[in-house]
C-alpha positions in Angstrom: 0.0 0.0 0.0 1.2 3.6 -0.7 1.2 5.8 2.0 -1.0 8.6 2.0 -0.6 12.5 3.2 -2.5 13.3 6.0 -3.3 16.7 7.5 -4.7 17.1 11.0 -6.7 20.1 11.9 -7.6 20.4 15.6 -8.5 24.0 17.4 -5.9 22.8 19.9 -2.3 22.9 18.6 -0.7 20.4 20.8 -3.6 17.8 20.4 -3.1 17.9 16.9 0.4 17.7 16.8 0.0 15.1 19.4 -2.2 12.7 16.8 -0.1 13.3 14.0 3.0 11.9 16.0 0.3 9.0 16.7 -0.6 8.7 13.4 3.1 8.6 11.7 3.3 5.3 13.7 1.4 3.6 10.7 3.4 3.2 7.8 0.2 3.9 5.2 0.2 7.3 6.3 2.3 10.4 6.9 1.5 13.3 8.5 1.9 16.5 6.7 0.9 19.3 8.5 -1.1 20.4 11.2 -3.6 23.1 11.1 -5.7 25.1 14.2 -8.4 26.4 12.0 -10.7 25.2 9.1 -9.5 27.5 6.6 -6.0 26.0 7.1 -6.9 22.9 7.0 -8.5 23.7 3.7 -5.5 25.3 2.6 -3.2 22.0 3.9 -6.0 19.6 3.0 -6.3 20.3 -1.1 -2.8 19.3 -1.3 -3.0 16.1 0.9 -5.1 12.7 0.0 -6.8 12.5 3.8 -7.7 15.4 6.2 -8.9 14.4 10.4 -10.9 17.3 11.2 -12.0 18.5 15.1 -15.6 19.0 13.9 -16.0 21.8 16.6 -13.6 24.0 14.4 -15.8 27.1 13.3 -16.7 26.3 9.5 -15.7 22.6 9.5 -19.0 21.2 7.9 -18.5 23.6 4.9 -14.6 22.7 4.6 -15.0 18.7 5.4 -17.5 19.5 1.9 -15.2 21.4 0.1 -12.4 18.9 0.2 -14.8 16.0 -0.1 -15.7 17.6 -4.0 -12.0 17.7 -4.5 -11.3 13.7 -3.6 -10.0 14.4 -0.5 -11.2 11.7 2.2 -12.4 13.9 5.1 -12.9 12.3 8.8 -14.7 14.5 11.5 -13.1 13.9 15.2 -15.7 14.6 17.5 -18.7 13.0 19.4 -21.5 14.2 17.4 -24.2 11.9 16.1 -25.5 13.1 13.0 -27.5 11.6 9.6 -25.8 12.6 7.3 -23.0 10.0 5.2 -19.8 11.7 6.9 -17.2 9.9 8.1 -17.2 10.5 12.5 -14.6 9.6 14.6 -15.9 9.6 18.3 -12.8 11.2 20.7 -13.2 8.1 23.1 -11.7 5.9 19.7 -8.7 4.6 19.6 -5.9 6.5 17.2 -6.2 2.8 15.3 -9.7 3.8 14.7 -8.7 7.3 13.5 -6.4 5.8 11.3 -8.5 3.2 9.6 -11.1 5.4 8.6 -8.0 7.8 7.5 -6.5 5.3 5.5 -8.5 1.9 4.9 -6.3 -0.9 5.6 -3.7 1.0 7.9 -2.0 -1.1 9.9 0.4 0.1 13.0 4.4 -0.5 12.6 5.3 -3.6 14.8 7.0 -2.8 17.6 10.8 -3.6 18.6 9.3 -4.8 22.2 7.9 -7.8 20.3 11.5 -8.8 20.2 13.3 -10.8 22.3 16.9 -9.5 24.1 18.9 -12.1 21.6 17.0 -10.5 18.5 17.4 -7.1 19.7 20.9 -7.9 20.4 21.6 -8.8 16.7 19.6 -6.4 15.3 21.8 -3.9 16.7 24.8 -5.4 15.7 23.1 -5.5 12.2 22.1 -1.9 12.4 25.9 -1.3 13.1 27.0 -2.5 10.2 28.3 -5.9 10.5 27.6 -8.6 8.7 26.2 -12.1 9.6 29.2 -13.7 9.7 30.9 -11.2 12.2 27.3 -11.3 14.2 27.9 -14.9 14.6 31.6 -14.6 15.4 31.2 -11.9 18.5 27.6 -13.7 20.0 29.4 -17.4 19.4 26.7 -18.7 17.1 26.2 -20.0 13.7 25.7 -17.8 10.9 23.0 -19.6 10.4 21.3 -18.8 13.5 21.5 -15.6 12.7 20.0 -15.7 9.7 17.2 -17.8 11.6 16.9 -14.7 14.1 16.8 -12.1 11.3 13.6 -13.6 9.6 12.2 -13.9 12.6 12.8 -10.3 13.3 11.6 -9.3 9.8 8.3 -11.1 10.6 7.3 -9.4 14.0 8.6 -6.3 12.3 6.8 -6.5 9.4 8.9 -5.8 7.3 10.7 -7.7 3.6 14.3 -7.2 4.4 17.4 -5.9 6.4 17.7 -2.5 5.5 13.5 -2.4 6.7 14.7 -3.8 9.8 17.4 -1.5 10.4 15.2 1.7 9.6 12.1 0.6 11.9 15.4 0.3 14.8 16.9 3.5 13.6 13.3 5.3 14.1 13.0 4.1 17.4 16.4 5.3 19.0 18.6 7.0 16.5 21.9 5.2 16.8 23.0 1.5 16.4 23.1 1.0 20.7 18.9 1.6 21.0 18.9 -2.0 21.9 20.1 -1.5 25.3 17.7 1.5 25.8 14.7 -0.6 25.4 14.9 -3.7 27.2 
């Protein structure tokens, strides 16, 4: 799946700053701007493929229709139960939630705390550059444990291959050593 621009418009800065940090968790979307005010987000939202908009924001009916006759998928945060065929996001749901109807499909990056210390150990040693060989040299295994540790890493990771791997570990900490930061 491609990933698809997102902007989030919320009258409170921080809260929507605050779900677009949530939201770049999902590798089907990315967060492109934030807005505090319908006309930005009308302004950010013609240029993205998805807008989440605080339905309390003065004007937000009129935009969420604006942007809906451009091909933008709109979805309303708030608790509001109305009749009409908009997309509603109650505030007591789950960012998943927010993100699904964002995004059809979406699913969460795994997390490195489904790994265990020995594949977080490797993964580091990976992520620092050496090889499987060397990997299996320092830890005083064979290479082809290894190997058997980094499929299994790729698989709670989600992801096809090493250099995946290594940039869902680089995203988490910033350096090579994360691994000891996390367990």
């Amino acid at each position: 799946m491609n990933a698809r621009t997102v902007v989030v418009a919320h009258r409170e800065v921080m809260v929507a700053e605050g779900i677009a940090a949530a939201l770049g968790a999902y590798p089907a979307i990315v967060p492109t701007a934030v807005a505090t005010t319908a006309e930005e987000a009308q302004s950010e939202g013609a240029r993205a493929d998805a807008v989440a908009l605080d339905q309390r924001l003065s004007g937000a009916e009129m935009v969420a229709a604006r942007l809906r006759r451009q091909g933008v998928r709109v979805v309303l945060i708030g608790n509001g139960h109305h009749d009409d065929e908009q997309i509603r996001i109650s505030t007591r749901s789950s960012v998943a939630a927010l993100a699904a109807a964002l995004v059809p499909g979406a699913e969460r990056r795994a997390s490195l705390r489904s790994l265990t210390p020995r594949q977080h150990e490797i993964l580091s040693l990976v992520a620092g550059g050496l090889p499987a060989k060397r990997v299996a040299r320092q830890l005083g295994i064979s290479q082809k444990t290894v190997e058997h540790h980094k499929a299994r890493i790729f698989a709670k990771l989600k992801v096809a291959n090493q250099t995946e791997a290594v940039s869902v570990a680089m995203g988490a900490g910033g350096s090579p050593t994360w691994s000891r930061s996390i367990i």
